[in-house]
C-alpha positions in Angstrom: 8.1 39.1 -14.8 5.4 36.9 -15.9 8.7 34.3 -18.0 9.9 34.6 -14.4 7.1 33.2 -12.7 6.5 30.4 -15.2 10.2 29.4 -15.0 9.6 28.6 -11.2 6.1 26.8 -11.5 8.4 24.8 -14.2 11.2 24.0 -11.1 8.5 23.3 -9.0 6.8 21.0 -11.2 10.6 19.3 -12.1 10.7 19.0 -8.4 7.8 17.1 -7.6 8.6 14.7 -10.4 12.3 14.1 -8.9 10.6 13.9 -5.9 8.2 10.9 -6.5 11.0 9.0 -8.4 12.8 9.0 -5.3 10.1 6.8 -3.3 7.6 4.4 -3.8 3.6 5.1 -3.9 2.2 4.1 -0.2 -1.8 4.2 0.7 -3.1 5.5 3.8 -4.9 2.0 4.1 -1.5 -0.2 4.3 -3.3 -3.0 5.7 -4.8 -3.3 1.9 -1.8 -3.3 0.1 -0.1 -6.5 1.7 2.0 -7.4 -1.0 3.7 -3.7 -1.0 4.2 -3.8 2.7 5.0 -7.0 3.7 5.0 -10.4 1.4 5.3 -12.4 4.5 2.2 -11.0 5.3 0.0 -12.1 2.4 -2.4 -15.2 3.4 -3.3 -12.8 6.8 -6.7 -13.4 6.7 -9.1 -15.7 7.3 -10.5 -17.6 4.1 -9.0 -19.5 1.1 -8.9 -16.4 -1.1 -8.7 -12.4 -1.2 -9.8 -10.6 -3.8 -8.6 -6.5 -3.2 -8.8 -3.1 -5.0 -7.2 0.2 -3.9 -7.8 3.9 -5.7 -6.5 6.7 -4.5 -6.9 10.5 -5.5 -4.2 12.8 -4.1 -3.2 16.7 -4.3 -6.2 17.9 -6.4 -5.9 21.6 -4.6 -2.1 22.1 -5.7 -1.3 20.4 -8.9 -2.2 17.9 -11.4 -4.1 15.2 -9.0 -2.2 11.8 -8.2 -3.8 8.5 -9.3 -3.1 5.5 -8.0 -4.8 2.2 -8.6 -4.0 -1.3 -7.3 -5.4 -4.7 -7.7 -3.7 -7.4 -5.3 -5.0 -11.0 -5.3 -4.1 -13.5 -2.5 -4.6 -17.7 -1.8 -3.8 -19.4 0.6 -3.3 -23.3 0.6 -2.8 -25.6 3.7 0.4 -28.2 3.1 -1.1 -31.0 5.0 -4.2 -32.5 5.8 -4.3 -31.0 9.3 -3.3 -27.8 8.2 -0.7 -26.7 10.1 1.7 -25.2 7.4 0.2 -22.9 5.1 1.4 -21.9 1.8 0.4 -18.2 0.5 0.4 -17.1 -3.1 0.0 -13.5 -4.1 0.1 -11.3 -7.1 -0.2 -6.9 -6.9 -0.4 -4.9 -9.7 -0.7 -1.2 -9.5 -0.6 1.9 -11.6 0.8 5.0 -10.6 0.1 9.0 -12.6 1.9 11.6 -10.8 2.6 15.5 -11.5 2.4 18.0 -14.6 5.2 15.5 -16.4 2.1 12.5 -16.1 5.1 10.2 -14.7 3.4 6.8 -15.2 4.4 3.7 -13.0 2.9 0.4 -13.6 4.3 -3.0 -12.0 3.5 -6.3 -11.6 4.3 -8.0 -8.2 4.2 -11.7 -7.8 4.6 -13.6 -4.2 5.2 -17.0 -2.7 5.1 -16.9 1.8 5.5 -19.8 3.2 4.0 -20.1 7.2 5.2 -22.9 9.4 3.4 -23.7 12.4 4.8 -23.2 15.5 2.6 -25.6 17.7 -0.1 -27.9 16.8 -3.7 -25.4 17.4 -3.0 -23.9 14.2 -2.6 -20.2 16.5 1.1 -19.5 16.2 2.9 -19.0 12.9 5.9 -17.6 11.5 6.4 -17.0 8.0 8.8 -16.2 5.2 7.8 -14.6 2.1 9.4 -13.7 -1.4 8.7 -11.0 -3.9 10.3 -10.3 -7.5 8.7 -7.4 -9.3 8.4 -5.8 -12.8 8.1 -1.5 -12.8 8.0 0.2 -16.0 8.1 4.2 -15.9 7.9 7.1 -18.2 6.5 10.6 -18.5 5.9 13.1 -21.1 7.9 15.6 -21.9 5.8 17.5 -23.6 3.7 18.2 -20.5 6.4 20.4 -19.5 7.5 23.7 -20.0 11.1 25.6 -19.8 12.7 28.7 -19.9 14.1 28.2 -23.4 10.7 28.2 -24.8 9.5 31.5 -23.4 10.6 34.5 -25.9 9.2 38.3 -25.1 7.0 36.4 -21.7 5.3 35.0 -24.8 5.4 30.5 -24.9 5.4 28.4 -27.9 5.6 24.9 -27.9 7.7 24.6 -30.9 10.5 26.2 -29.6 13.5 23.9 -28.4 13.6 23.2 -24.7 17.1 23.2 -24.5 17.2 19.9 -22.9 19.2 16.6 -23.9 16.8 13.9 -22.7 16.0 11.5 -25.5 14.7 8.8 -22.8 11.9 9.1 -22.0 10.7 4.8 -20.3 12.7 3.1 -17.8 12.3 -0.5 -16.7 13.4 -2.5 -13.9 13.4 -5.7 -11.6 12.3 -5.7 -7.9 13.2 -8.4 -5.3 11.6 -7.7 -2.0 11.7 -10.1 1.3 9.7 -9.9 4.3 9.3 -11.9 7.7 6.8 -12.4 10.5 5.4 -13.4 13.4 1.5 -13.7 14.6 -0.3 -15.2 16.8 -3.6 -15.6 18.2 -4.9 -16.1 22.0 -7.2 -15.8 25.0 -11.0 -17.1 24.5 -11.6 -18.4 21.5 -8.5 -16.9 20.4 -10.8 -13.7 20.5 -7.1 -11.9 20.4 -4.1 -11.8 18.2 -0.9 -9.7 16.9 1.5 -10.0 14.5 5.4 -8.9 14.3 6.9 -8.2 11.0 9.8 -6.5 8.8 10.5 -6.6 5.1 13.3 -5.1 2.8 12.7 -3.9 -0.7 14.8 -3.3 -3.9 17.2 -5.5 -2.6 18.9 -5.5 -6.2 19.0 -1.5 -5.9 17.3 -1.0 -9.1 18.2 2.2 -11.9 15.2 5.1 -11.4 16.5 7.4 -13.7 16.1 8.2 -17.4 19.3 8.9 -18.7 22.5 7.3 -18.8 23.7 7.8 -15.3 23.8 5.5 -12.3 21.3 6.5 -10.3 19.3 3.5 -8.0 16.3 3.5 -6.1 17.4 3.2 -2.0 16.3 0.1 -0.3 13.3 0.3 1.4 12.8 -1.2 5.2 9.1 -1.7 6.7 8.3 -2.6 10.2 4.9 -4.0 10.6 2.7 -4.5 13.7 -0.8 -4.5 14.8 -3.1 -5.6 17.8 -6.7 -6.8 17.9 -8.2 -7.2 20.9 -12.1 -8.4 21.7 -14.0 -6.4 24.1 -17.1 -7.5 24.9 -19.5 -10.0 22.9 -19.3 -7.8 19.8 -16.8 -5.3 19.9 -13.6 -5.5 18.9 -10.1 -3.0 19.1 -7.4 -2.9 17.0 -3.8 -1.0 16.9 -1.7 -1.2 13.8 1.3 0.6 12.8 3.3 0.7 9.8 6.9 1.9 9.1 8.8 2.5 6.3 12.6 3.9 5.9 13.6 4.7 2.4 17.2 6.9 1.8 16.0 10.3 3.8 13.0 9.3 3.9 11.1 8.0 7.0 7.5 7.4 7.3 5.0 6.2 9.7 1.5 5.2 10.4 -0.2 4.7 13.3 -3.8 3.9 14.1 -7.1 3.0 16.6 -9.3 1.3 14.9 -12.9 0.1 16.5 -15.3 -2.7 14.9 -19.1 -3.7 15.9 -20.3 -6.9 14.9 -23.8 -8.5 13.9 -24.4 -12.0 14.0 -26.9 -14.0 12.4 -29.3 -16.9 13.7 -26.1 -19.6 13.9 -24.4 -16.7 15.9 -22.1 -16.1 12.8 -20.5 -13.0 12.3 -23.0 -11.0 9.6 -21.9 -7.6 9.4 -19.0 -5.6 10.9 -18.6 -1.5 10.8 -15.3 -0.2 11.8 -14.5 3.4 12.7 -11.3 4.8 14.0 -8.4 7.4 12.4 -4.9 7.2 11.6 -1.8 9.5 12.1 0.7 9.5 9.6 3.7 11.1 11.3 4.2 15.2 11.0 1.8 14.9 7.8 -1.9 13.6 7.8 -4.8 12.8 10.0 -6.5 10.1 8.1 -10.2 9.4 9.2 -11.4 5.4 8.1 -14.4 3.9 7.5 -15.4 0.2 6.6 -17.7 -2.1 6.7 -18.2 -5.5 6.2 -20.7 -7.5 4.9 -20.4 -11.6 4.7 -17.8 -11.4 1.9 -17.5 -8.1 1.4 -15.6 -5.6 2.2 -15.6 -1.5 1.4 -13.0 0.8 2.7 -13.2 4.4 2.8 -10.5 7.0 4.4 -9.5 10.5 3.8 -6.2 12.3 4.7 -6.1 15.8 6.3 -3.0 17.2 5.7 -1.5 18.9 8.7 2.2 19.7 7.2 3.6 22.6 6.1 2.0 21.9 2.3 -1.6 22.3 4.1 -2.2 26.4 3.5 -1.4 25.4 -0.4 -3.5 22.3 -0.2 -6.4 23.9 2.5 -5.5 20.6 4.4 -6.6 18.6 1.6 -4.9 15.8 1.1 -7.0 12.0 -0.6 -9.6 10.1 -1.2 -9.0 6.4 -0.6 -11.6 3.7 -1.3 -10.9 -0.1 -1.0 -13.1 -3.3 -1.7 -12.6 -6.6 -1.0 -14.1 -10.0 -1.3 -12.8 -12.9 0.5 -14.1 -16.3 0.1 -13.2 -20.4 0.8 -13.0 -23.3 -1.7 -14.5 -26.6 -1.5 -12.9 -28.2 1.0 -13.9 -31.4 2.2 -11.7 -31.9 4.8 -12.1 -28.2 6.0 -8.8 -27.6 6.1 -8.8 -24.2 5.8 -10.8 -23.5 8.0 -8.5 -24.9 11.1 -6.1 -22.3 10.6 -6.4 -19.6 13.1 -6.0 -16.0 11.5 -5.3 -13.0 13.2 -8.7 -10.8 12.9 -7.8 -7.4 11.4 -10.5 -7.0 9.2 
């Protein structure tokens, strides 16, 4: 009985790991992981520079916990002295552990996104942006456990598993376009949207370890989002982010509400945003951030509400995020005549 109930964990486990080979890692905070979602929305921002880390912790009450890191790294650089093109530069790495097998992913993502002005208040852009990534994966097979190695219920590790896999690293190339549109209005362009869509493994890359062809679907994003002033110091935003992957479809929607402080020049000083997110048929996803000058701290948690939440007690991850954005010298202050959509 007990070889029994070991062989299943062991599917399960297998499972998982097939499972996250099938689909890329995704946060809960998209809007921090540009490069991932969109890369013709990197440069979204207000600033000459972005500065970003992600970490989230994922499905400690079931299995081995999820870890995933990211680092992302954005500048923007006006074409012209009066800044009405804008050229974005980006570069994402991120490091992924997943499941009882410790399936590892680590890639490097850099990105060029070139916005061209649509009118001359340096409001309206539409932009174009380019990705080619590097992924290397692998996993150890000596994490896991099979049938062939259980003999009276009784396991031993030197036993053979029984299974031909000799490959255990797998390495590919990503290329990943995205386009959109964003603007900003009313008083003192106090509000602002953007439009976007992106496609990913355009060059349908391997994502198996052995010897047959199997490729990693394309991957299709929709992005959008809203922000709205109300008031002197309030501000609303809506953003939504879709993805479409084989089988897989998954969305994110969200309400998201910031209060600003200004200082003695009636600059903004400190912002706290509060609002929640629902990621379709699977989490609630409280957030929390805060913003101070330059700075930038993230926090959000999902609450599971599938059909995994009586094994995970609704439990789903941590997220935390920080961010520094700055400007360079600038003379001219040409960066600061391009108007940003404010989703901070």
């Amino acid at each position: 009985m007990l070889k029994k109930i070991r062989l299943v964990i062991t599917v399960l486990a297998m499972s998982m790991f097939v499972n996250v080979q099938a689909q890329d890692i995704h946060f809960s905070q998209f809007y921090e992981s540009t490069i991932l979602r969109n890369p013709s929305l990197i440069g979204l921002f207000e600033g000459a520079y972005k500065i970003s880390t992600l970490n989230k912790s994922q499905w400690q009450s079931i299995s081995k916990p999820y870890q995933t890191n990211l680092v992302n790294t954005e500048i923007r650089v006006p074409i012209n002295k009066s800044a009405e093109d804008v050229i974005s530069f980006g570069l994402t790495f991120f490091s992924d552990k997943a499941g009882t097998a410790q399936l590892k992913t680590q890639a490097v993502y850099p990105c060029i996104n070139y916005s061209k002005s649509l009118g001359g208040f340096h409001n309206e852009y539409i932009s174009l942006g380019f990705t080619v990534g590097f992924m290397q994966r692998n996993f150890d097979i000596s994490k896991l456990t099979f049938n062939e190695q259980y003999f009276n219920s009784a396991f031993s590790s030197s036993n053979a598993n029984g299974e031909n896999i000799t490959n255990t690293n797998s390495s590919q190339m990503d290329v990943g376009v995205g386009l959109n549109y964003s603007r900003s209005f009313g008083y003192e362009n106090g509000s602002s949207f953007y439009l976007g869509a992106a496609a990913y493994h355009l060059n349908q890359p391997k994502s198996n370890f052995g010897n047959t062809d199997l490729t990693l679907p394309m991957r299709f994003n929709i992005n959008m989002g809203w922000a709205s002033a109300i008031g002197e110091f309030w501000n609303m935003q809506i953003l939504t982010n879709a993805c479409m992957q084989g089988a897989y479809i998954e969305s994110t929607s969200g309400l998201l509400f910031n209060y600003r402080t200004v200082d003695k020049d009636y600059k903004t000083d400190f912002i706290l945003q509060l609002g929640a997110l629902y990621r379709l048929q699977d989490a609630i996803i409280p957030t929390f951030k805060c913003v101070y000058r330059s700075y930038q701290l993230g926090l959000s948690y999902d609450i599971n509400i599938s059909s995994l939440k009586v094994a995970s007690n609704s439990r789903g991850g941590l997220e935390c995020s920080l961010a520094i954005l700055g400007v360079f010298r600038d003379a001219n202050r040409r960066s600061s005549k391009t108007i940003c959509p404010h989703f901070y």
